[in-house]
C-alpha positions in Angstrom: 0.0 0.0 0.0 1.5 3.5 -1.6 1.9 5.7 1.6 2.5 9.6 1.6 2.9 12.0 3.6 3.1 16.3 2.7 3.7 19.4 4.3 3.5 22.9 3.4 5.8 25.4 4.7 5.4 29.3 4.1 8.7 30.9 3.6 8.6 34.9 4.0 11.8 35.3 6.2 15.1 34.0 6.9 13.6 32.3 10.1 11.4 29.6 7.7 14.3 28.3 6.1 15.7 26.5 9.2 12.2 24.9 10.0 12.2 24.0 6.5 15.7 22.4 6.2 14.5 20.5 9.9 11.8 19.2 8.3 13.2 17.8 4.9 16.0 16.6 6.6 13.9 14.3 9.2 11.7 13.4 6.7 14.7 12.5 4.4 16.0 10.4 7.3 12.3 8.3 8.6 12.2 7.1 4.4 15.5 5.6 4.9 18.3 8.1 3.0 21.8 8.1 4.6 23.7 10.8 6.2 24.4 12.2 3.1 21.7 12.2 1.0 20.0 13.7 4.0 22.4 16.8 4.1 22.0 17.0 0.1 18.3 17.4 1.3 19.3 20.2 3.7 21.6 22.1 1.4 18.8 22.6 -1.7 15.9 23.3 0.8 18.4 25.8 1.7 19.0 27.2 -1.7 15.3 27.1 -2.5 14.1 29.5 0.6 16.9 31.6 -0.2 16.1 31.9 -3.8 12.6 32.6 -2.6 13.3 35.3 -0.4 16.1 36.7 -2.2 14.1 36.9 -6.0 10.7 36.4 -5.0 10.0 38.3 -1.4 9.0 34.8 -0.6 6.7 31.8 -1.4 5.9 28.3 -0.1 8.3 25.0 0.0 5.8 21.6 -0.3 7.7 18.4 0.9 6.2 15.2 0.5 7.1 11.6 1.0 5.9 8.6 -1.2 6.5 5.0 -0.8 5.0 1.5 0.4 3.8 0.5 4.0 6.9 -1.6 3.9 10.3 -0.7 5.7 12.5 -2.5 2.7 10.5 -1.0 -0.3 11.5 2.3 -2.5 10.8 5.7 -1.0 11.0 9.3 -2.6 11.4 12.5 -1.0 9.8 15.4 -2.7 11.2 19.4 -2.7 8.8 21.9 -4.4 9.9 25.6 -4.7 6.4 27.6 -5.3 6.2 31.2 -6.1 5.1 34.2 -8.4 7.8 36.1 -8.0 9.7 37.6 -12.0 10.7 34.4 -13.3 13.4 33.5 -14.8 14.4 34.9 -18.2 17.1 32.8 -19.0 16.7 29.3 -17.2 19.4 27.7 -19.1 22.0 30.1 -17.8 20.7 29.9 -13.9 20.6 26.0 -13.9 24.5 25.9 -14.7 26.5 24.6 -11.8 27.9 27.4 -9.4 25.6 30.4 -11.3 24.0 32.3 -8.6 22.8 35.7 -8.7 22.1 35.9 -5.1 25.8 34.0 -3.4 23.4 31.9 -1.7 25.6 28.7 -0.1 24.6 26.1 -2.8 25.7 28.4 -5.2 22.6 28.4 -8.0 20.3 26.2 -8.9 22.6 23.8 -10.8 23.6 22.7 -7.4 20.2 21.4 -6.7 20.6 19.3 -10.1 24.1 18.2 -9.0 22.9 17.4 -5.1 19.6 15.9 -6.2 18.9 12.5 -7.8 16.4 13.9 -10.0 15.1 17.8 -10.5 12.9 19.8 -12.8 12.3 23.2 -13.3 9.9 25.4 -15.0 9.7 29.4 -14.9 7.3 32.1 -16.4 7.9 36.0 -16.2 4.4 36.8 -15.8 3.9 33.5 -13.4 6.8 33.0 -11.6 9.3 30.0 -11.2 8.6 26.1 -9.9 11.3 23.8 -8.9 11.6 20.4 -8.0 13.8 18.0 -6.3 13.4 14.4 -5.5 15.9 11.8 -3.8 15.1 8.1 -4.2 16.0 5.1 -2.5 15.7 3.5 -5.8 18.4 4.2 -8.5 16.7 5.7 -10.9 14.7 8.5 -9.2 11.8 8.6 -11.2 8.6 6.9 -9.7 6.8 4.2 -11.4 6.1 1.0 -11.5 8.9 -1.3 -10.8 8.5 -2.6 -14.7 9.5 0.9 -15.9 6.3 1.0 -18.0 3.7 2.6 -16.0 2.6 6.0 -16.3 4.2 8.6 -13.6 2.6 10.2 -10.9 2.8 13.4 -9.5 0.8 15.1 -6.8 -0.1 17.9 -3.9 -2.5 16.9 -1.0 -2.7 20.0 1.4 -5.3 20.2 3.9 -7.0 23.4 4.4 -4.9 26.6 5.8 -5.2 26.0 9.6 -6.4 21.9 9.7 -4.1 19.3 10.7 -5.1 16.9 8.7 -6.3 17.0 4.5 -10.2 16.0 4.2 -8.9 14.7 0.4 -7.4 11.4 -0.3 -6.1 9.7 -3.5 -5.0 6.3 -4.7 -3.2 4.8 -8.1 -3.0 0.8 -8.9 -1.0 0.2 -11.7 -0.1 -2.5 -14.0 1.8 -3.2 -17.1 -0.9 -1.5 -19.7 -3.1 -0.2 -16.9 -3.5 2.4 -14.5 -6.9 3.4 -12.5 -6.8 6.5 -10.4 -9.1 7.7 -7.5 -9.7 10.8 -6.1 -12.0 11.7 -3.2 -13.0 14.8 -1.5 -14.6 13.9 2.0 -17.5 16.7 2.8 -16.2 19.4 5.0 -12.8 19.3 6.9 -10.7 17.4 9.3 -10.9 14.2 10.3 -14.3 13.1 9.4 -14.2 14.0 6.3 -10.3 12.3 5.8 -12.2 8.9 7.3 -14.4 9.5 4.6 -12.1 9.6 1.3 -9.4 7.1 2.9 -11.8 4.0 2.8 -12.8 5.6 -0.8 -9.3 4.8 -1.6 -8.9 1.4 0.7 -11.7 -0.1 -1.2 -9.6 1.1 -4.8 -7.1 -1.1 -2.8 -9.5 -4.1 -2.1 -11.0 -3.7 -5.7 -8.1 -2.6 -8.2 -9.6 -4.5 -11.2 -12.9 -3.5 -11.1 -14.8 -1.4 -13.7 -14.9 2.7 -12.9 -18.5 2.6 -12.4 -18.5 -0.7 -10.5 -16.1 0.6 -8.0 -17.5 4.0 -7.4 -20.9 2.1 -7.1 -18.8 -0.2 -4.1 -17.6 3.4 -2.8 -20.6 5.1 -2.6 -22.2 1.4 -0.4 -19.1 1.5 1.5 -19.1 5.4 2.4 -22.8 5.0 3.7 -22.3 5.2 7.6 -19.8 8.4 7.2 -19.6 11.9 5.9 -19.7 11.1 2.8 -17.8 12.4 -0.6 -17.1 13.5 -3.5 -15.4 10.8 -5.9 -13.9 10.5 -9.4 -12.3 7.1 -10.8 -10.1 7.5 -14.2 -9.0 4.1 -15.7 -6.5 4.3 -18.3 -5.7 1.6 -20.8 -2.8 2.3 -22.9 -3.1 -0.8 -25.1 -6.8 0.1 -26.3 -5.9 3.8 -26.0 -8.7 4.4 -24.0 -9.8 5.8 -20.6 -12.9 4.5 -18.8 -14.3 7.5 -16.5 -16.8 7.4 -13.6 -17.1 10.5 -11.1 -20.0 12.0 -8.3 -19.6 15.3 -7.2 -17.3 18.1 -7.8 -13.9 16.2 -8.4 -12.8 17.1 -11.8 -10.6 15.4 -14.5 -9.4 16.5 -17.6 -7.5 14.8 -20.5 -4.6 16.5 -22.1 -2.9 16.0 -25.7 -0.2 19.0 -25.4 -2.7 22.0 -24.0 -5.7 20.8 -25.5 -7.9 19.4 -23.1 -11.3 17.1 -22.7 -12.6 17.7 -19.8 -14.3 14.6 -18.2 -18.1 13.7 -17.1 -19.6 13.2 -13.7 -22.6 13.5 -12.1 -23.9 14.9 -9.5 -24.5 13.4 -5.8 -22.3 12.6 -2.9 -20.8 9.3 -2.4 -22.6 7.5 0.8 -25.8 9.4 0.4 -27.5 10.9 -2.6 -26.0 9.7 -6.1 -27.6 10.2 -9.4 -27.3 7.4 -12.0 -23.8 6.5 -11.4 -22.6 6.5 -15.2 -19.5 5.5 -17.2 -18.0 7.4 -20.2 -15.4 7.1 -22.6 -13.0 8.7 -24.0 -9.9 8.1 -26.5 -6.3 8.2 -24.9 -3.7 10.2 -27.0 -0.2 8.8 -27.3 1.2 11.7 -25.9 -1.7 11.5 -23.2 -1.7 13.5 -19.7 -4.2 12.6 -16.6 -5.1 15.7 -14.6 -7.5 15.3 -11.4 -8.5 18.1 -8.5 -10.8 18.5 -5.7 -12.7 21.8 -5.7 -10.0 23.4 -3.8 -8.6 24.5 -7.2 -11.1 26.4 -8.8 -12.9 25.6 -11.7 -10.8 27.2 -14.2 -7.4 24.9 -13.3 -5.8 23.9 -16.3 -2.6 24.2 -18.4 -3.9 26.3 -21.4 -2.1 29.4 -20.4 1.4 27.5 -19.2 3.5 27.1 -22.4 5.6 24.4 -21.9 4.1 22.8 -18.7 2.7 19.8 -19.9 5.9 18.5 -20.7 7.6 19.0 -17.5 7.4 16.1 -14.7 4.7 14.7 -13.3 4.7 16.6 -10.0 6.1 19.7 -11.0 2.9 20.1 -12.7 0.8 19.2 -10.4 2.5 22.0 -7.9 2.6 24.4 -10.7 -1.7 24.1 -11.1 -1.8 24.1 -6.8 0.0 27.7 -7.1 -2.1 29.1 -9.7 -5.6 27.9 -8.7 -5.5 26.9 -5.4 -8.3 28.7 -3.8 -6.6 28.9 -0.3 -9.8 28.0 1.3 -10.3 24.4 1.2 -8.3 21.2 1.0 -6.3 21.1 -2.0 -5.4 17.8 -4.5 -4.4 17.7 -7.8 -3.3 14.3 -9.2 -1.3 14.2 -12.3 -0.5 11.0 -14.4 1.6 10.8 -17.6 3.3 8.6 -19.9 6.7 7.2 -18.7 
C-alpha cells in the first residue's frame, strides 16, 4: 500500500528556512536516505528559501514523502519551490552549476541538479518560477512501477490553511498496460471527512480490477455510515488507448494531448448518500496523453492552457505548478497528475 505524507511550509523570512531544512531533513532520514543524501536534502531546501526570499519576497516550500507500507520498499522525497515572483528569463544560464545571482551557499540552482537525484524546473515572467527536487532510495529516481512502464505520478494533497489533517485522499493501482486513479473529497474538513475519502481509496485497494462505475458504485455502499464524498475514478488503458471515466460530485478530470484538453463527465450526488445514476463514459487516450485530477480546492478554471511548456515537464512539478495558480486557499487542496513514462 502506496503511503505519503506532505507538508507545506510558508517561507517569508530568513527564520522559515531553518524549520524548513529541519523538516526535509527528518523526513529524508524516517524514508531511509543516509547521512548524506540527508544533508543533500538540507543544502537545496536551503537554496530554495533563499532563492525565494532573495528573488521572489517569498513563497511556499511543499515536501512530500511517497513509498509503500513496507520498511524495505523504494521511497521518494519530494522538494517543491512555489512562487510568483519575475521568473526567470534565462533558465538555461541559472541552472549551470555554481551560477547564482544571489551568493546563496549552494551556489545556484545547478547545485540542486548536481545534489539531487532527479530535478525539474519550470519558470514564467508573468507567473513565476517552480522547482523540483526528488531523492530516491531506488536508483533511478523517477517513480513508477517497478517494470519501468507505467505511467508517472505526481501530486499535492494540502489540507485546508489552519487543519491538521487534509479531508482529500487519492490512490493509483497500476499494471503493465493499466492504470486506474481515484480521487475523493470527503465533505467538510478534518478528520471526518479524511475517514471518509481514505476507505474511498482502501476499497480502490481491495477492488483494483474493477470497472470505474463498478467501484464507485462499491464506494458510494461502503461510504454509507460516514460523511460522505465526492469521488472520481479515471482508468486508463494504454493498449486500447482508452480511458474509462466514472465521477459524483465536484472532483474534476481533464485529458490533455499538449494544451488541448477534454474535460471529463460526472454526475452529481455525494458518495454515501445521494448519487444520481452512477454513469460510465469514454474517452480516446492520445499517445502523448496527460491525466489531470483536482478537488474543488482549485477552482474551476485549473488547467494548463495558459502555461506554455508545462505539460511536458514532470509529473509533480505540474501538479505543484496548477496548486500555485488555482488553489483557492480556502479548502483542502489535490491535484493528481499522471503521464506517460
Amino acid at each position: 500500500m502506496t503511503v505519503t505524507e506532505s507538508i507545506r511550509i510558508a517561507v517569508q523570512e530568513r527564520s522559515q528556512t531553518a524549520e524548513a531544512r529541519r523538516m526535509a531533513r527528518a523526513m529524508a532520514e524516517n524514508i531511509g536516505l543516509d547521512e548524506t543524501q540527508a544533508e543533500q536534502v538540507a543544502i537545496v531546501v536551503t537554496e530554495a528559501c533563499t532563492n525565494l526570499l532573495k528573488h521572489a519576497s517569498g513563497g511556499e516550500i511543499l515536501l512530500r514523502t511517497t513509498g509503500e507500507d513496507n520498511p524495505k520498499a523504494a521511497a521518494d522525497l519530494e522538494v517543491l519551490a512555489l512562487d510568483h515572483g519575475p521568473g526567470m528569463a534565462n533558465l538555461n544560464q541559472c541552472l549551470r552549476d555554481g551560477y547564482s545571482t544571489g551568493g546563496s551557499p549552494g551556489q545556484g540552482l545547478g547545485a540542486i541538479v548536481r545534489l539531487s537525484t532527479a530535478s525539474d524546473f519550470y519558470s514564467d515572467t508573468t507567473r513565476g518560477t517552480a522547482l523540483l527536487a526528488r531523492w530516491s532510495t531506488t536508483a533511478s529516481g523517477a517513480p513508477g512501477h517497478p517494470n519501468g512502464t507505467a505511467m508517472r505520478m505526481g501530486a499535492v494533497n494540502l489540507p485546508k490553511p489552519g487543519q491538521e489533517v487534509c479531508g482529500d485522499s487519492w490512490g493509483v493501482e497500476q499494471s503493465k498496460s493499466k492504470c486506474v486513479v481515484l480521487v475523493a473529497d470527503g465533505l467538510g474538513h478534518g478528520l471526518e471527512a479524511k475517514a471518509a475519502s481514505t476507505e474511498a481509496v482502501r476499497v480502490l485497494r481491495s477492488n483494483p480490477d474493477l470497472e470505474p462505475g463498478a467501484l464507485l458504485e462499491r464506494v458510494h455502499q461502503a461510504l454509507r455510515s460516514s460523511r460522505g464524498a465526492a469521488v472520481s475514478v479515471a482508468r486508463i488503458d494504454r493498449g486500447k488507448a482508452t480511458v474509462t471515466f466514472a465521477g459524483v460530485g465536484n472532483v474534476s478530470a481533464q485529458i490533455y494531448s499538449g494544451a488541448r484538453a477534454q474535460h471529463l463527465v460526472s454526475v452529481n450526488g455525494t458518495a454515501g448518500h445521494q448519487v444520481q445514476r452512477i454513469r460510465e463514459f469514454s474517452y480516446a487516450w492520445p499517445e502523448d496523453g496527460m491525466l489531470v485530477m483536482h478537488s474543488d480546492g482549485l477552482g474551476t478554471h485549473t488547467g494548463l492552457e495558459k502555461h506554455p511548456g508545462l505539460a511536458l515537464r514532470d509529473a509533480t512539478l505540474i501538479a505543484g505548478v496548477l496548486y500555485r495558480d488555482f488553489s483557492r486557499h480556502n479548502d483542502d487542496a489535490t491535484v493528481v497528475v499522471a503521464k506517460a513514462a
